[in-house]
VOTORPA-40114 format. One line per field, with one value per residue: x, y, z of N, C-alpha, C, O in turn. Coordinates in steps of 0.05 Angstrom, whole numbers, plus 32768, in hexadecimal, padded with zeros to 4 digits. Atoms other than C-alpha are relative to their C-alpha. Layout:
// VOTORPA-40114
n_c1	X;...;
n_c2	Y;...;
n_c3	Z;...;
ca_c1	X;...;
ca_c2	Y;...;
ca_c3	Z;...;
c_c1	X;...;
c_c2	Y;...;
c_c3	Z;...;
o_c1	X;...;
o_c2	Y;...;
o_c3	Z;...;
END
This chain:
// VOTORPA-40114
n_c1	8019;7FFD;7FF9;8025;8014;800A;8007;8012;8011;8002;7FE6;7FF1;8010;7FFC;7FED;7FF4;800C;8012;7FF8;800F;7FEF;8003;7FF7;800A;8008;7FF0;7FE5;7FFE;8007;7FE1;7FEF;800F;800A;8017;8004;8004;8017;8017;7FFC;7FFD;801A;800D;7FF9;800B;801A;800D;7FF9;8011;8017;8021;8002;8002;7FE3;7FF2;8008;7FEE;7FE4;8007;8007;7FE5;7FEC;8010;7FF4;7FE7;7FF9;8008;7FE5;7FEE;7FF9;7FF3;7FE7;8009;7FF3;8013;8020;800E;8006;8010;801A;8013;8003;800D;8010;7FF7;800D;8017;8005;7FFB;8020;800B;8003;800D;8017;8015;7FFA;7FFF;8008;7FE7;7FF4;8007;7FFE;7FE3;7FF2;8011;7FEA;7FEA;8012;7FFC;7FDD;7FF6;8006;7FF2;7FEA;7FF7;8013;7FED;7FFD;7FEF;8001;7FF4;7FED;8000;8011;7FEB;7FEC;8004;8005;7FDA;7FF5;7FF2;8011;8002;801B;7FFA;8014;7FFB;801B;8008;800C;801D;801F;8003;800D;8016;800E;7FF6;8011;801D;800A;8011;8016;8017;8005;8014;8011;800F;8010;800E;7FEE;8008;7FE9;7FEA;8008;7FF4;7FDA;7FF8;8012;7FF1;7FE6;7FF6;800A;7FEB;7FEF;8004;8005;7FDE;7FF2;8001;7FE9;7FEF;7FE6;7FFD;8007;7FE9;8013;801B;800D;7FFA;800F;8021;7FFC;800A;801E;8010;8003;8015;801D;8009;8002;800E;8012;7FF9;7FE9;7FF8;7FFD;7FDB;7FF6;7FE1;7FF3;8005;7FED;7FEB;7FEE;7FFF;7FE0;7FE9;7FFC;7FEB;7FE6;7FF9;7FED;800D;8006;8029;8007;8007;800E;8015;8003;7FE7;8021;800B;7FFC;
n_c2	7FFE;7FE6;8008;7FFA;8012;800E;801D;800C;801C;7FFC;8004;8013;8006;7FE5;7FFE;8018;8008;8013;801B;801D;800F;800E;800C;801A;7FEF;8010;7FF4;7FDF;8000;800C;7FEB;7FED;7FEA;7FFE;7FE7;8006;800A;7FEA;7FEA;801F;800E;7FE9;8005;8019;7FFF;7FFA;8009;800F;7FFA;8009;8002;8017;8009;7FF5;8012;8016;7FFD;7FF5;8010;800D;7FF4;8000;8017;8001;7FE9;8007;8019;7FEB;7FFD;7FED;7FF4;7FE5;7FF9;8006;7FFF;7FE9;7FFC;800B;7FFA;7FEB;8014;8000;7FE8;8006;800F;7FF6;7FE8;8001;800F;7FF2;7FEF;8011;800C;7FF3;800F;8020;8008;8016;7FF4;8000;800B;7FF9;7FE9;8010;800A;7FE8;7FFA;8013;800B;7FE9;8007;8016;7FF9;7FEE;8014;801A;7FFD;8003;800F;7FF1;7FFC;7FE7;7FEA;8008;7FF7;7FDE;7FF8;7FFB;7FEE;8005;8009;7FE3;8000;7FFB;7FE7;7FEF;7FFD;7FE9;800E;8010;7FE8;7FF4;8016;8006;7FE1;800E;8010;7FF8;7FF1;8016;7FFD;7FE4;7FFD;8011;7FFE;7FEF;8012;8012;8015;8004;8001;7FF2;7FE4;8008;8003;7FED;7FF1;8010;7FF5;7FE5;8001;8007;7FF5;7FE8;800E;8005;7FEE;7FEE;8013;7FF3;8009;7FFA;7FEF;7FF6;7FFA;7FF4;7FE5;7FFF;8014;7FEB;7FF2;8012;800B;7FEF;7FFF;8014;8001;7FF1;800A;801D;800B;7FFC;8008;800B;7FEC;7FFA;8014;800C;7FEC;8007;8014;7FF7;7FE6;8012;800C;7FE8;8002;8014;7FF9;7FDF;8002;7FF3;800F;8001;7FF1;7FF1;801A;7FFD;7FF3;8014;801C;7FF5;801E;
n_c3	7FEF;7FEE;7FE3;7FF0;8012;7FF2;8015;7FFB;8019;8024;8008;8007;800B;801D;8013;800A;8019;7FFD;8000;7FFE;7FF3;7FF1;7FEA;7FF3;7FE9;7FED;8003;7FEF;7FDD;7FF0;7FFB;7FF7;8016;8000;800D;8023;7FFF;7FFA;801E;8014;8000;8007;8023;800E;8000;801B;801F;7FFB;8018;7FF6;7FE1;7FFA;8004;7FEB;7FE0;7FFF;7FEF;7FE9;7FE2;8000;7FE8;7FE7;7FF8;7FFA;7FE0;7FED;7FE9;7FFB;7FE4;8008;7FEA;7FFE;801E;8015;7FF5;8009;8019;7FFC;7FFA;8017;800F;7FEC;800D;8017;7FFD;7FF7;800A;801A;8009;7FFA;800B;8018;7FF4;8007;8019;7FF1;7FE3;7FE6;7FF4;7FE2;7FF3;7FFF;7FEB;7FEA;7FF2;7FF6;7FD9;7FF7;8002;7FE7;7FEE;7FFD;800C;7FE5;7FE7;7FF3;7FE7;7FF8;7FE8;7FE8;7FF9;800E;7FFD;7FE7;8017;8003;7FE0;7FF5;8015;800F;8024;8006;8008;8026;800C;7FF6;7FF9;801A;801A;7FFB;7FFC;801A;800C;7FF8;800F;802A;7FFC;7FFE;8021;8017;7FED;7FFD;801D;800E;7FE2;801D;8015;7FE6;7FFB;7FDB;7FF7;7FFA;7FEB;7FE5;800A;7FF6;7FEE;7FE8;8003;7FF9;7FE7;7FFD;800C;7FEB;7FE1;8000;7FF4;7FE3;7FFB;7FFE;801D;8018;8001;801A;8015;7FFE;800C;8013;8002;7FF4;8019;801C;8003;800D;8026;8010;7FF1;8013;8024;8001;8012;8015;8008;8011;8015;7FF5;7FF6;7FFB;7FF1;7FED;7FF6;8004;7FE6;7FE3;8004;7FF3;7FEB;7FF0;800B;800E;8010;801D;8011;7FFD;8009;801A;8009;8011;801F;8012;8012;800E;800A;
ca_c1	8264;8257;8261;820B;81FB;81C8;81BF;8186;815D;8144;8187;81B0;8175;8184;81D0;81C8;8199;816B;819E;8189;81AA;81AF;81C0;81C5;819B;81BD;81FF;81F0;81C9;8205;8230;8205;8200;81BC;81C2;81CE;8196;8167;8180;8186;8141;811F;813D;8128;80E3;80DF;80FA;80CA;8088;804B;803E;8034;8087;8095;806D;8096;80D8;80C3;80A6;80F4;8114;80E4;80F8;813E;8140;8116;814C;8179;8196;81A9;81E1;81DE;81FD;81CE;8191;817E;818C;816C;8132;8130;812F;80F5;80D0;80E0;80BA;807F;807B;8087;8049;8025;8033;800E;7FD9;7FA1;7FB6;7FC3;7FA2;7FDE;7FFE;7FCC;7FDC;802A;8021;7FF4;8032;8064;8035;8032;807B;8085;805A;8075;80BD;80BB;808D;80C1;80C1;80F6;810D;812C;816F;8172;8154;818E;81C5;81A9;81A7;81FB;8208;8217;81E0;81D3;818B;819B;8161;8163;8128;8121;8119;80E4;80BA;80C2;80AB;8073;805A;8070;8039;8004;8007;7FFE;7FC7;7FA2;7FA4;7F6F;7F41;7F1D;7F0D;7EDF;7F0F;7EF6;7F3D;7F6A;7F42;7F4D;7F9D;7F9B;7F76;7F9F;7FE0;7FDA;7FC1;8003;8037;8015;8017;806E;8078;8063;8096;80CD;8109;80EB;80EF;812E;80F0;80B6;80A7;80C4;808E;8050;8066;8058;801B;8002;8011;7FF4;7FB5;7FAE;7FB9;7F8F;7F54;7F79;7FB4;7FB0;7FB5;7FF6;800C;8055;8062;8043;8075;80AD;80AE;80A0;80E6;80FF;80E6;8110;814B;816D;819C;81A6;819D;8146;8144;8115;80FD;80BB;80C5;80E3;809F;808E;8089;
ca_c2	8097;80D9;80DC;80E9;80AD;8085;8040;801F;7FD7;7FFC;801B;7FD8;7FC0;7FF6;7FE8;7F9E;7FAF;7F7D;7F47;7F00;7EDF;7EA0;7E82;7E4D;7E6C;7E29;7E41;7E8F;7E7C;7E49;7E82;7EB7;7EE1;7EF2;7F3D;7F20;7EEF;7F23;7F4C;7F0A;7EEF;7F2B;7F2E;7EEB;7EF3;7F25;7EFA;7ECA;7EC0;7EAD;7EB6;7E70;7E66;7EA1;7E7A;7E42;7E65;7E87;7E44;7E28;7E66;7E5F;7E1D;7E30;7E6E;7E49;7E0E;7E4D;7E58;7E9D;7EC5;7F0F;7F1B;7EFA;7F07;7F4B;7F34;7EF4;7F20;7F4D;7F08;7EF5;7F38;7F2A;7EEC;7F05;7F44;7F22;7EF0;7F28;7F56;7F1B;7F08;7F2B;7EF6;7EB9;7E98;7E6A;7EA4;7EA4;7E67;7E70;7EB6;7E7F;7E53;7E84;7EA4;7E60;7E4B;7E8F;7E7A;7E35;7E50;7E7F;7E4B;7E17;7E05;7E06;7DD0;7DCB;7DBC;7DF5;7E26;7E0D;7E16;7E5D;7E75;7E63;7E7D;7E43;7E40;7E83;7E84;7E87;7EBD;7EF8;7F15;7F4F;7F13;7EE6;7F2B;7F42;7EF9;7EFB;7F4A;7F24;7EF0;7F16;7F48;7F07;7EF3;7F37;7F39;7F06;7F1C;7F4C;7F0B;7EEC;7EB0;7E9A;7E71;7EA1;7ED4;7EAB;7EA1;7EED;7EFD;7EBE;7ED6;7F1A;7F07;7EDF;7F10;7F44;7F0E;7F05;7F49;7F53;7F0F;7F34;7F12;7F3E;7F7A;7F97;7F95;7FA7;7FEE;7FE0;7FA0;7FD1;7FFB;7FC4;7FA8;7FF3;7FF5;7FB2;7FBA;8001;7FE3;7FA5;7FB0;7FCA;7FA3;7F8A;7FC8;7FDF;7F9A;7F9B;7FE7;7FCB;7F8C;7FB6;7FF0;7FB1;7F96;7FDB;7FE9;7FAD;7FBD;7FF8;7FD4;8001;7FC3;7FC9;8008;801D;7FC2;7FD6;7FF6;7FB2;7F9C;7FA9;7F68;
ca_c3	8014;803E;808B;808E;8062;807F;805F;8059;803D;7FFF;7FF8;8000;7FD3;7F9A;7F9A;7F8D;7F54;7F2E;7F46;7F40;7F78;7F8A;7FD5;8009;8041;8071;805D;8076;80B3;80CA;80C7;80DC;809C;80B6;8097;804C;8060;8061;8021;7FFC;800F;7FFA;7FB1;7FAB;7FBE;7F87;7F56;7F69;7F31;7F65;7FAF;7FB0;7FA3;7FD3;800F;8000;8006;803E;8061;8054;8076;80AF;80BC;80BA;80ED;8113;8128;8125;8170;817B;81A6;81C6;817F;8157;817D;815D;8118;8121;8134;80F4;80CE;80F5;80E5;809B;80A2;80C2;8099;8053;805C;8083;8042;8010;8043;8021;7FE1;8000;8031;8041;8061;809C;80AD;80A8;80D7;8105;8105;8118;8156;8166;8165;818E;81C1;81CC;81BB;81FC;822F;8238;8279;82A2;82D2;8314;8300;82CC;82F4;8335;82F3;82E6;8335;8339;82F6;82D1;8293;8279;8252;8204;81FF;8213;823D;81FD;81CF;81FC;8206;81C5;81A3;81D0;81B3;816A;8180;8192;8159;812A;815D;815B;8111;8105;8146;8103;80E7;812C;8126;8172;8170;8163;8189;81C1;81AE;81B1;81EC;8215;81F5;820A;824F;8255;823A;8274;82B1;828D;8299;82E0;82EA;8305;82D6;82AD;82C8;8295;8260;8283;826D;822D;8229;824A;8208;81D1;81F8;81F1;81A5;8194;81BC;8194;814F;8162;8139;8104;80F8;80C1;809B;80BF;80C9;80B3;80D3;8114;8113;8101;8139;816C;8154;815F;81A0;81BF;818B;8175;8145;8102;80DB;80EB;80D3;8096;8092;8084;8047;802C;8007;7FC5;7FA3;
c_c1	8003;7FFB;7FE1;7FF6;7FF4;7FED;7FE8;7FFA;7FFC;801F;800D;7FED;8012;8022;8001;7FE3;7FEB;8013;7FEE;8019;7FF0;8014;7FF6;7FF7;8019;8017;7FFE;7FF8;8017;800B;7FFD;8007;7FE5;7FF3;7FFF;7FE9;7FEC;7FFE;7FFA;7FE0;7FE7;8005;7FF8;7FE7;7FF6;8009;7FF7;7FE2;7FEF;8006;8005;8025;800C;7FFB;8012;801C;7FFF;7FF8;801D;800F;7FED;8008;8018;8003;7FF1;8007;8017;800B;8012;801B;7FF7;8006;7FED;7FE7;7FEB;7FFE;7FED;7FE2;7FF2;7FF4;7FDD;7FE2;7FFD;7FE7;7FEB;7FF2;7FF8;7FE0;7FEB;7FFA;7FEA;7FE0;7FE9;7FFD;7FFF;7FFB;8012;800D;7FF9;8001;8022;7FFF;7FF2;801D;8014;7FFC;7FFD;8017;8006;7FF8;800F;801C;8004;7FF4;8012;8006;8026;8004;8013;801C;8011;8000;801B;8015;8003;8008;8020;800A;8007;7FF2;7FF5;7FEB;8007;7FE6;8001;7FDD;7FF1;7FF6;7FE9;7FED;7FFB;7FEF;7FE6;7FE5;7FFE;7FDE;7FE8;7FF2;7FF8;7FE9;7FEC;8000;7FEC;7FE2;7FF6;7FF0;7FE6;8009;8000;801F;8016;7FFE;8006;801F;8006;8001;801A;8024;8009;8003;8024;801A;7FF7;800A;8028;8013;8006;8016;801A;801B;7FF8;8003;8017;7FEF;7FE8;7FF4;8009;7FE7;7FE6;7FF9;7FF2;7FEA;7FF3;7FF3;7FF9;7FDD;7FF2;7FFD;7FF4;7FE7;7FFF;8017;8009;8008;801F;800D;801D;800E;7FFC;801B;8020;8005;7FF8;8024;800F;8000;8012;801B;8005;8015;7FFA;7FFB;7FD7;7FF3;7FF2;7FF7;7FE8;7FFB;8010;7FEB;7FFA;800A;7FE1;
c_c2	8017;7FF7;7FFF;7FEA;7FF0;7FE6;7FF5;7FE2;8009;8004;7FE9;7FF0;800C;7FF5;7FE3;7FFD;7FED;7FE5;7FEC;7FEC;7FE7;7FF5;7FF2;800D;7FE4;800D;8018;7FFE;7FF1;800B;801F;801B;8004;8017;7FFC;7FF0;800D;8012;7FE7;7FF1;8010;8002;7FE7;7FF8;8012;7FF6;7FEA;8000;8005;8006;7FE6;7FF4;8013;7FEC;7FEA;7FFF;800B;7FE6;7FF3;8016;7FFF;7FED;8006;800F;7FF1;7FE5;800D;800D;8019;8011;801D;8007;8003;8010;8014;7FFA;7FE0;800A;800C;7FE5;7FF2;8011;8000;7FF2;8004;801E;7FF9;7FED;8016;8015;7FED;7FF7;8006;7FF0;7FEF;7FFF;7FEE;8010;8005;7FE8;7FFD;800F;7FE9;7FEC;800E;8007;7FE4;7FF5;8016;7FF9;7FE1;7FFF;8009;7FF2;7FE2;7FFC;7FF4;7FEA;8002;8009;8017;8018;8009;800C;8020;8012;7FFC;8003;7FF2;7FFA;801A;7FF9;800B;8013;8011;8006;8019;7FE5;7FEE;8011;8002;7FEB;7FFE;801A;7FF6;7FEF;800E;8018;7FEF;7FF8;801A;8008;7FF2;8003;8000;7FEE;7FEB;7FEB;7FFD;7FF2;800C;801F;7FFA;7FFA;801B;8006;7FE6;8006;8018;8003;7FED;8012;8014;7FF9;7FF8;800F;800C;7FE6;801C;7FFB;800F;8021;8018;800B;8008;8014;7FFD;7FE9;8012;800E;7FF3;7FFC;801A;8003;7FEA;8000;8020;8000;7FE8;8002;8010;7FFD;7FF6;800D;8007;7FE7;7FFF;8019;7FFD;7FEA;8011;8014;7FE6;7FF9;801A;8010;7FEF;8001;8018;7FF9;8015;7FF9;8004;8016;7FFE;7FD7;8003;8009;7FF0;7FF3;8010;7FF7;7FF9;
c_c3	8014;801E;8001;7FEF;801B;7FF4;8009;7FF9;7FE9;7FEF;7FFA;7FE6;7FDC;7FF8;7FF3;7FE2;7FF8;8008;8007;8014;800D;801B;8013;8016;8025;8005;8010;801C;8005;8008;8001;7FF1;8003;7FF3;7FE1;8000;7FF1;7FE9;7FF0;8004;7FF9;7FE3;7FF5;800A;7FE8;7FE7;7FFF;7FEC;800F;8020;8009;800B;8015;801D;7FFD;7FFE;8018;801C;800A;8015;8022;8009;8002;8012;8012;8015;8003;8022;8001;801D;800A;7FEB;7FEA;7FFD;7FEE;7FD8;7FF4;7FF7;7FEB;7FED;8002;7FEE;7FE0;7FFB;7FF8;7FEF;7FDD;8000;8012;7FDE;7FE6;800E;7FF9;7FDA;7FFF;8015;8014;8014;801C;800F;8006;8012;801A;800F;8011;8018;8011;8013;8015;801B;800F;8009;8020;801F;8004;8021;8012;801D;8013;7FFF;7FEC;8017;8022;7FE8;7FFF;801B;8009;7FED;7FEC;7FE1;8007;7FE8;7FDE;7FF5;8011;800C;7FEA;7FF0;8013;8009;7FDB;7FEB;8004;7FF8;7FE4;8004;7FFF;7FED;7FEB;8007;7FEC;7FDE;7FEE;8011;7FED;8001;800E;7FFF;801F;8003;8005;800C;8013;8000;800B;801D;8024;7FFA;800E;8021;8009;7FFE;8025;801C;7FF8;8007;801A;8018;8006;7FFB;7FEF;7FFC;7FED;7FEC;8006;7FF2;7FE2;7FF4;7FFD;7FE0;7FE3;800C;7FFA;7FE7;7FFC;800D;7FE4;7FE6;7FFC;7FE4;7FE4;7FF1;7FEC;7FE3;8005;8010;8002;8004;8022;800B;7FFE;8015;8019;7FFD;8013;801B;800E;7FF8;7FF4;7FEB;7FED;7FEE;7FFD;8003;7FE1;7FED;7FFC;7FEB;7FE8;7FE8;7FEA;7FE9;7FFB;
o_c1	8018;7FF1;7FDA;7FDE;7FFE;7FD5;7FE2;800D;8007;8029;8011;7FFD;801F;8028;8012;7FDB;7FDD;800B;7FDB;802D;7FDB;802D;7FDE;8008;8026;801C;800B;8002;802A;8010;800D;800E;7FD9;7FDB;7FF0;7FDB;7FE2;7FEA;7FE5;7FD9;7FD1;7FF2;7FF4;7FE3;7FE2;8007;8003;7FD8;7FE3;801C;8014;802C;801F;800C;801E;802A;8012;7FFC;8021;801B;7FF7;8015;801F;800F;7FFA;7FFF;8029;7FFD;8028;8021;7FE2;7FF8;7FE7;7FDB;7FD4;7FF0;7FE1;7FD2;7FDA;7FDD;7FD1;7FD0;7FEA;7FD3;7FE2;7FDB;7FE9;7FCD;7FD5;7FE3;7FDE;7FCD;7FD9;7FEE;7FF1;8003;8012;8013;8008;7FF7;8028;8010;7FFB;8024;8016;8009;8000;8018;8010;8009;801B;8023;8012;7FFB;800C;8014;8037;7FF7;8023;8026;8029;8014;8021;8016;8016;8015;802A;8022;8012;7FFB;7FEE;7FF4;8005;7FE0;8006;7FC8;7FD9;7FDF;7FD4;7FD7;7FE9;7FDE;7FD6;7FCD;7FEE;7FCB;7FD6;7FDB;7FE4;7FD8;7FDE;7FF4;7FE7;7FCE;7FF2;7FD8;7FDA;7FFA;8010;802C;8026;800E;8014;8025;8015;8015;8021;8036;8020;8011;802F;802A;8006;8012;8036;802A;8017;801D;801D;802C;8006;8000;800E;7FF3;7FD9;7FE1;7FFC;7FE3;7FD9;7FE4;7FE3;7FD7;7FE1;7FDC;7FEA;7FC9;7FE1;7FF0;7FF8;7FE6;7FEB;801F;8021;8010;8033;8017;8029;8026;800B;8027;8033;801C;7FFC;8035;801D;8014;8023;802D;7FF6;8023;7FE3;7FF4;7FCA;7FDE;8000;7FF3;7FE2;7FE4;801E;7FEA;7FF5;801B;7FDA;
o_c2	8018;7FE1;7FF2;7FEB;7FEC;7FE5;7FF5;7FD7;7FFE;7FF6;7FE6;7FE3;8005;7FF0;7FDD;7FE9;7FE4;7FD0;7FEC;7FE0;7FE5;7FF3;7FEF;801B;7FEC;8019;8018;8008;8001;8007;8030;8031;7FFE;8016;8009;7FF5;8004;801F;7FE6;7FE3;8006;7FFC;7FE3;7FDF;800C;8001;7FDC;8017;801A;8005;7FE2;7FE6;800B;7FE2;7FE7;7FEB;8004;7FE7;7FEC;8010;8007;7FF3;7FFB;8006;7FF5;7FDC;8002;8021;8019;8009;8025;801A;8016;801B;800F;8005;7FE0;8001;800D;7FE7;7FEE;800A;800F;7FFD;8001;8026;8006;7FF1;800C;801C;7FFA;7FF1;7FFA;7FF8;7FE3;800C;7FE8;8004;800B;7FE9;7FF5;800A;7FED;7FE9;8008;8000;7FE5;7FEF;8010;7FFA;7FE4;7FEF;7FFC;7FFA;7FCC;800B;7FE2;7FEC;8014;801C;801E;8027;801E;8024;802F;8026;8008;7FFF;7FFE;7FEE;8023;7FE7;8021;8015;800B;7FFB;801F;7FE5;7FEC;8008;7FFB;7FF4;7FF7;8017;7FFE;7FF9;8009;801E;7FF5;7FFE;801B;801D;7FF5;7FF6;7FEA;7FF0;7FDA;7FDF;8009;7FFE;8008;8032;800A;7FF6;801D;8010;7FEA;8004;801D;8013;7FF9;800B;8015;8008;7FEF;800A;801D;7FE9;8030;800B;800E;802F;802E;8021;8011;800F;800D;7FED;8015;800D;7FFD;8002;8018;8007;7FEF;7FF4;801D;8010;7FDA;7FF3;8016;800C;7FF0;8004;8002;7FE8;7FF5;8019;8009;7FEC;8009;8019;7FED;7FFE;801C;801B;7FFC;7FFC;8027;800C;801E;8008;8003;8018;7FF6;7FD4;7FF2;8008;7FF7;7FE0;8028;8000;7FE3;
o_c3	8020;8025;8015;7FE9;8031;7FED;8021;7FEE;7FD5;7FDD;7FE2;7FD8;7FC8;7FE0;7FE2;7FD6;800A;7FFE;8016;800C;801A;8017;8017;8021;8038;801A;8025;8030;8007;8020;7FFA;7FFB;7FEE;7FEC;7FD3;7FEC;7FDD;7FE3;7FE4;7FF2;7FFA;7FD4;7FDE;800B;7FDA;7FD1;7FEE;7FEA;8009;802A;801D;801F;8023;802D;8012;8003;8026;8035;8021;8029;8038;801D;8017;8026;8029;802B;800F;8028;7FF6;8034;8000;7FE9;7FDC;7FEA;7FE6;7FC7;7FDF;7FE7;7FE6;7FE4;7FEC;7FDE;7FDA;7FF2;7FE2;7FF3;7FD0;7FF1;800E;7FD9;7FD5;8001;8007;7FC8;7FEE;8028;802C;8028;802E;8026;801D;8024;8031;8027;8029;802B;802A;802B;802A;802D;8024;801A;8030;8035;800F;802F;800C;8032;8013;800C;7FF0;8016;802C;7FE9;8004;8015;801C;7FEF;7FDA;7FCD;801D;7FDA;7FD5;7FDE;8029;8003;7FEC;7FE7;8006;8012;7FCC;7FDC;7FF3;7FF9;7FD3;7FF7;7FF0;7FE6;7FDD;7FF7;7FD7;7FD8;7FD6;800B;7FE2;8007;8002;800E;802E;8014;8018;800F;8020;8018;801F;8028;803B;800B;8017;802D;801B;8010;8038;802D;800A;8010;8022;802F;7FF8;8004;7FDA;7FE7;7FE8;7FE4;7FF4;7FE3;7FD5;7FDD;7FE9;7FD5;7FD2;7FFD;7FE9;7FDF;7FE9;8005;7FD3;7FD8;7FE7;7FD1;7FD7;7FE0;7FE9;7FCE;7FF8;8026;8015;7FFC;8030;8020;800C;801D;8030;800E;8027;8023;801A;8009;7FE9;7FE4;7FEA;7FDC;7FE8;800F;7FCF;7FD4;7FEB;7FE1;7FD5;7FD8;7FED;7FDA;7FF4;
END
């Protein structure tokens, strides 16, 4: 391999061929193979007959990352997993209609996910150092840009509920940033609400290049490089 190679998803894609693999997604999340996840859940979406059978491995790994608890370690690859998700029933959504209610769950779950309230003796714990916040403030901004891009993807459709989802999501995310816990991500936050506000009433065309440079604003891993060009299934 030359000192300028620069690996990609298609690449790792290409060397594993038409393999037919099978695996225990439990097994890999447990032990935070979240990077074969992601190659491995992809090969077996295209070796999949119907949409119908992809949504239904797809609703299984959703359920699984999503009792998945992550580390500063994890967090970013967690997140491509995530994007995966959201990108793979985003890329069918114009096929199946189950998929709009799958990206519905998800924006959902994000919202919920990041609004946990915190109580007094938490919040006393945090303030003398001794409970440290298992999310990072990149991942409860970044969930909340994840959210409102699924949101603002259905405004199009005059869906009055999930117009108002958007419109109270976004209005939340704005009133998280001027919170000053958050100020590490502010301008990096200001950034995504720009770009989803500008690809609002056309997101559904550049849906899974939109979700993919939000990831990469908040991360620079070299793993979530070149994930939008994972579809083509």
């Amino acid at each position: 391999m030359s000192p300028n190679h620069n690996p990609s998803w298609p690449h790792a894609h290409q060397c594993f061929g038409g393999s037919q693999i099978n695996f225990d997604p439990n097994l890999l999340i447990k032990n935070d193979l979240l990077l074969s996840i992601h190659l491995l859940s992809y090969i077996k979406l295209q070796s999949l007959p119907d949409d119908n059978e992809r949504i239904s491995f797809l609703q299984d790994l959703q359920k699984k990352l999503a009792e998945k608890k992550t580390t500063e370690l994890t967090e970013p690859k967690a997140m491509l997993l995530w994007g995966f998700l959201i990108m793979s029933y985003g890329h069918i959504i114009k096929r199946a209609d189950e998929t709009k209610k799958q990206l519905l769950i998800i924006g959902r779950y994000f919202q919920i996910n990041i609004a946990q309230p915190e109580n007094w003796s938490d919040g006393l714990l945090g303030a003398i150092g001794l409970k440290k916040d298992s999310q990072s403030n990149k991942k409860k901004i970044l969930l909340r840009c994840l959210s409102c891009a699924i949101f603002s993807m259905f405004v199009f459709a005059r869906d009055w509920q999930t117009s108002s989802e958007y419109v109270n999501a976004m209005a939340e995310l704005k009133s998280t940033l001027n919170n000053k816990k958050f100020t590490d991500v502010r301008m990096t936050g200001l950034q995504a609400i720009d770009f989803i506000e500008s690809k609002k009433d056309t997101m559904i065309d550049g849906f899974n290049d939109t979700i993919s440079k939000l990831i990469r604003l908040f991360y620079q891993e070299p793993f979530l490089n070149s994930i939008e060009y994972f579809y083509h299934w």
